[in-house]
N, C-alpha and C positions, 0 to 999 in steps of 0.2 A: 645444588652443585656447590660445590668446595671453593675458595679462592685459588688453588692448583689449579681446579682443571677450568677454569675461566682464563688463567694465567696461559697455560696451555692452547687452548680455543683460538687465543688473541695471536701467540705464537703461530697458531697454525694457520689460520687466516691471512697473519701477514708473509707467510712462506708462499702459499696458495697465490694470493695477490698478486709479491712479486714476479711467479712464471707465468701467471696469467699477462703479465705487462712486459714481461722477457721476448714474451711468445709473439704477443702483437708486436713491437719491436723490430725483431726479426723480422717476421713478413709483413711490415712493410719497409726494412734495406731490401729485401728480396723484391719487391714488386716496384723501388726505386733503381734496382741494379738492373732488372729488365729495359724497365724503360729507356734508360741512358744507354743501355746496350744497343737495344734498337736504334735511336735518335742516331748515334755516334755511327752504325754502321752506314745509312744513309741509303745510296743509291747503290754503289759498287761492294756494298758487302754481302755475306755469304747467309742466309740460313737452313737450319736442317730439311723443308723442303725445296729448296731451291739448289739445284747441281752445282759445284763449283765452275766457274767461267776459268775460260783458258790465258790464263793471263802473264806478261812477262815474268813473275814469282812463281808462276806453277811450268814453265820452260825448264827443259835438260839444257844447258849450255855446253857446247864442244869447244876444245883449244883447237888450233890451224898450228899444224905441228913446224911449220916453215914461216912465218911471217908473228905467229904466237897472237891473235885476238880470238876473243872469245865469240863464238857465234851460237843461236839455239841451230837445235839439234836439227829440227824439220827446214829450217834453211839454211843449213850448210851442205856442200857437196862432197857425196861420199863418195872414197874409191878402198878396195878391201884389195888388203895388200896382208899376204900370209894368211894368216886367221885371223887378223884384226881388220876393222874396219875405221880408216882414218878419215875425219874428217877435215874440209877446207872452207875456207870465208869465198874464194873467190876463183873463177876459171884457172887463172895466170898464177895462183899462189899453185893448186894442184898440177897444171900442167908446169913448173918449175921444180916442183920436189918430184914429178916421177923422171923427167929429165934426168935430174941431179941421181936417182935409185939407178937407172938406167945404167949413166957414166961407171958408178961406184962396180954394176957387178959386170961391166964389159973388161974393167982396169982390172977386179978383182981382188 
């Protein structure tokens, strides 16, 4: 064999080398980034067998169109007024704004 292709051989080997040491590298950030993933979600986190839990983050929040706080959706009280459905935080907030609807189309 020539000194070229020993020159070569040498080149190629350390090209070879290198992805071989790329590659382990990689997986293991990859089987480092698992783990910390795990570790970090803990108790209250999500994963792909596990359903997502119903939590205040995964709640619709409705405005109270009369007093203006925010409430989730499944406990505020609804009254459907036209074609909308308006929600309210509390008895005396909705019975005050259909009062108030009441007055407006008695006046006109």
């Amino acid at each position: 064999m020539s000194a070229d292709g020993q020159v070569n051989m040498g080149t190629l080997a350390r090209i070879i080398r290198f992805l071989f040491w790329l590659l382990v590298l990689s997986w293991g950030i990859s089987l480092l980034r698992r783990f910390f993933g795990w570790m970090l979600r803990g108790v209250g986190g999500t994963s792909p067998n596990r359903p997502v839990q119903d939590t205040p983050a995964n709640r619709r929040l409705v405005r109270d169109p009369l007093c203006g706080m925010h409430v989730a959706e499944e406990l505020a009280i609804p009254v459907r007024a036209g074609n909308e459905m308006i929600h309210f935080c509390s008895l005396e907030c909705r019975d005050r704004y259909l009062s108030e609807t009441q007055k407006l189309a008695v006046n006109g």
